[in-house]
C-alpha positions as CSV (number, residue, x, y, z in Angstrom):
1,X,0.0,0.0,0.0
2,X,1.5,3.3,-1.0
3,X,0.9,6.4,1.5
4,X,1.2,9.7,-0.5
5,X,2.0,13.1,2.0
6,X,1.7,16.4,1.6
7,X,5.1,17.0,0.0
8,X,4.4,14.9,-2.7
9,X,6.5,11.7,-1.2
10,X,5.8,8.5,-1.5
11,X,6.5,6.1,1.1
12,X,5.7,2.2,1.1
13,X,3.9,0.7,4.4
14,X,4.4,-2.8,5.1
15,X,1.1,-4.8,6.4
16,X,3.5,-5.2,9.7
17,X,3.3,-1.4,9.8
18,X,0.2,-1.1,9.4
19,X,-0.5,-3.5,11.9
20,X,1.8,-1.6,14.4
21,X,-0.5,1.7,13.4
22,X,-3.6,-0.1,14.1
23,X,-2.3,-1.6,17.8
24,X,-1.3,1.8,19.4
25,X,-4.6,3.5,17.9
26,X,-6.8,0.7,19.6
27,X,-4.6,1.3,22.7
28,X,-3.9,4.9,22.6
29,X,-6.6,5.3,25.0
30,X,-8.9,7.3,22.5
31,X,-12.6,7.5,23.2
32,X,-14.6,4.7,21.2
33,X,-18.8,5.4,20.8
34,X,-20.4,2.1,20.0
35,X,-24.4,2.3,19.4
36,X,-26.4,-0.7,18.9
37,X,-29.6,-0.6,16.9
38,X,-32.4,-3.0,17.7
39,X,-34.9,-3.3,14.4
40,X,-37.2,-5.4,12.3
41,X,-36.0,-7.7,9.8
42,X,-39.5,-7.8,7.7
43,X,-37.7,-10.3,5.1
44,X,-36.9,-13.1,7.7
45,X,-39.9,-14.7,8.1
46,X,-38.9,-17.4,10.9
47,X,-37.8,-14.2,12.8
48,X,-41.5,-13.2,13.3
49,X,-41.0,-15.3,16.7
50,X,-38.9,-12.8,18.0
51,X,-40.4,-9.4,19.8
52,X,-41.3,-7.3,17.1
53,X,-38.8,-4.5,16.8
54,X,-36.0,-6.5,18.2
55,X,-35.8,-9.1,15.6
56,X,-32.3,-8.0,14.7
57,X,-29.2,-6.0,16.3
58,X,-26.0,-3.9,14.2
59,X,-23.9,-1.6,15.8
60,X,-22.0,1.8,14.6
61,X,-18.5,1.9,16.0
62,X,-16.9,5.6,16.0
63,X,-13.7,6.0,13.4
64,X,-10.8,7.4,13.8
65,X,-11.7,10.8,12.6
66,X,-14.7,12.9,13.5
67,X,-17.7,12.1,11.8
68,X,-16.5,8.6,10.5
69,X,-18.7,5.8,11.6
70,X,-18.5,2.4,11.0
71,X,-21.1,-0.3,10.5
72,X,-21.1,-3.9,11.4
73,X,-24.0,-5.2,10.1
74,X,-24.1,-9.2,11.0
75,X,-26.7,-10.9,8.9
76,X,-27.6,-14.4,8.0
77,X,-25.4,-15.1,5.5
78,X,-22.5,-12.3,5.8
79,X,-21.5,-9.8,8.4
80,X,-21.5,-6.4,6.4
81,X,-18.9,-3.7,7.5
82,X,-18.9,-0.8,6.1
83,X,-17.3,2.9,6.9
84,X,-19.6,6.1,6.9
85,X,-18.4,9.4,6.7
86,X,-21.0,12.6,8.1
87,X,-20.5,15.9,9.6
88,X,-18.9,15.3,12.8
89,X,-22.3,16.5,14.5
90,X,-24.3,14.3,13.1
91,X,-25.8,12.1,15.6
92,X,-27.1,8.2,14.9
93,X,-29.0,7.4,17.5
94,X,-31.3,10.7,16.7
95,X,-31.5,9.7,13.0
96,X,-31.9,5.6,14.0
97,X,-34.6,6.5,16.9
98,X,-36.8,9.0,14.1
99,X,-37.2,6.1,11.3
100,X,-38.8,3.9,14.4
101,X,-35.7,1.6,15.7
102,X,-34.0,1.5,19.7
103,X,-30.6,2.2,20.3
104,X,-28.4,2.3,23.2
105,X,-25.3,3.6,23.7
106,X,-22.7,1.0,24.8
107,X,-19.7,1.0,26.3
108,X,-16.6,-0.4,24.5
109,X,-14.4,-2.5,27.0
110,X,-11.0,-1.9,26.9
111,X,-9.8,-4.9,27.5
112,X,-11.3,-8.2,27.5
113,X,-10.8,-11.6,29.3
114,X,-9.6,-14.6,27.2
115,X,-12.6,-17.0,27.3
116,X,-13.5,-19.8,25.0
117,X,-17.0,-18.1,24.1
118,X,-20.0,-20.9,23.2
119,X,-23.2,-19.8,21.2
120,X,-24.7,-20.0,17.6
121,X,-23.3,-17.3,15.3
122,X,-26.1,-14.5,15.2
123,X,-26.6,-11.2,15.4
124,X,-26.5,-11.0,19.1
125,X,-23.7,-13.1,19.6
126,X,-21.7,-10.6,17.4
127,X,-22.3,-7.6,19.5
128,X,-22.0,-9.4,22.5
129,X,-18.0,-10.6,21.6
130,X,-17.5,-7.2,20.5
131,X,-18.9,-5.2,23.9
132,X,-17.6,-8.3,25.9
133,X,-20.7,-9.7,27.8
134,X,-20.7,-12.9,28.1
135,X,-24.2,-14.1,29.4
136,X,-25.1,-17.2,27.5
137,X,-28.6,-17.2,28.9
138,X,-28.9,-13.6,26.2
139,X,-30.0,-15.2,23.2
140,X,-32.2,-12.9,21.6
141,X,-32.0,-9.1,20.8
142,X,-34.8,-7.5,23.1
143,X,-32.4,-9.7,25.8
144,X,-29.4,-8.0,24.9
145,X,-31.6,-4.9,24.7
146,X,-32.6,-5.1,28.2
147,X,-28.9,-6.2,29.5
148,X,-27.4,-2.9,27.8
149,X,-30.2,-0.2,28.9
150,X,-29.9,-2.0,32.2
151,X,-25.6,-1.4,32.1
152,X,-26.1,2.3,30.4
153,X,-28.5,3.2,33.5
154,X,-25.4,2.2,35.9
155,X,-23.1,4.1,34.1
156,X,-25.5,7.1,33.5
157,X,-25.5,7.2,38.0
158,X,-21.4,6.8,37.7
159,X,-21.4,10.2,35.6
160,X,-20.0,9.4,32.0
161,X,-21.4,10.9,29.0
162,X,-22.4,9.5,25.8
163,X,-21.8,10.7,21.9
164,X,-25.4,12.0,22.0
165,X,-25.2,13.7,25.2
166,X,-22.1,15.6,24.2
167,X,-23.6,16.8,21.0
168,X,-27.2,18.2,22.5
């Protein structure tokens, strides 16, 4: 991969590099925003078991520059990742919460035990390896709803702010 800067040189990053790069930004210490939508999935028709408006889960992770956002999407047959770039004011769980879907603001862990994790690959199971919970009894999304509104509640009484809260 070839790195152009603003003098017009060209210098050649190796995929150790950029592996180094992408180490000390996860630990640098910088503040990560993780919101996770709860939604219908109309098309899924053995989902209609589920509560309706949790029948599936994605999350927006924050980027490394303001107003980047990235999307991890797990579905049935792919997770989809993708990176979204707004106006670093723009604020997703306004926009997610007026077209009809929950969200909750989440708190990425900065570290995470080592555990052999059991439990069919789903939606739910994605976002819980990612934020680290581990309850294997939270199996569907208006669970893992619940469990994070539960945690954010905690964390609202211990005094830290959210993305949305900053911005309003």
């Amino acid at each position: 991969m070839r790195d152009v800067g603003f003098e017009g040189t060209v210098s050649v990053k190796t995929v150790g590099g950029m592996a180094r790069d992408w180490a000390d930004q996860s630990a640098s210490g910088r503040e990560v925003s993780v919101l996770v939508v709860f939604g219908d999935a109309p098309e899924k028709p053995l989902l209609r078991v589920l509560k309706p408006g949790f029948r599936h889960c994605f999350v927006l992770v924050s980027g490394a520059r303001a107003g980047e956002w990235i999307c991890l999407d797990p579905q049935s047959h792919r997770i989809r990742c993708e990176t979204w770039c707004y106006s670093p004011l723009f604020d997703p769980a306004s926009y997610y919460r007026a077209i009809g879907h929950h969200c909750v603001w989440a708190e990425y862990p900065r570290s995470l035990p080592r555990k052999i994790r059991f439990g069919p690959m789903s939606c739910v199971e994605m976002i819980k390896r990612l934020l680290g919970i581990g309850g294997v009894w939270i199996v569907s999304p208006h669970q893992l709803y619940r469990t994070l509104v539960k945690r954010s509640e905690s964390m609202e009484k211990s005094g830290q702010v959210h993305f949305s809260e900053k911005c309003s």
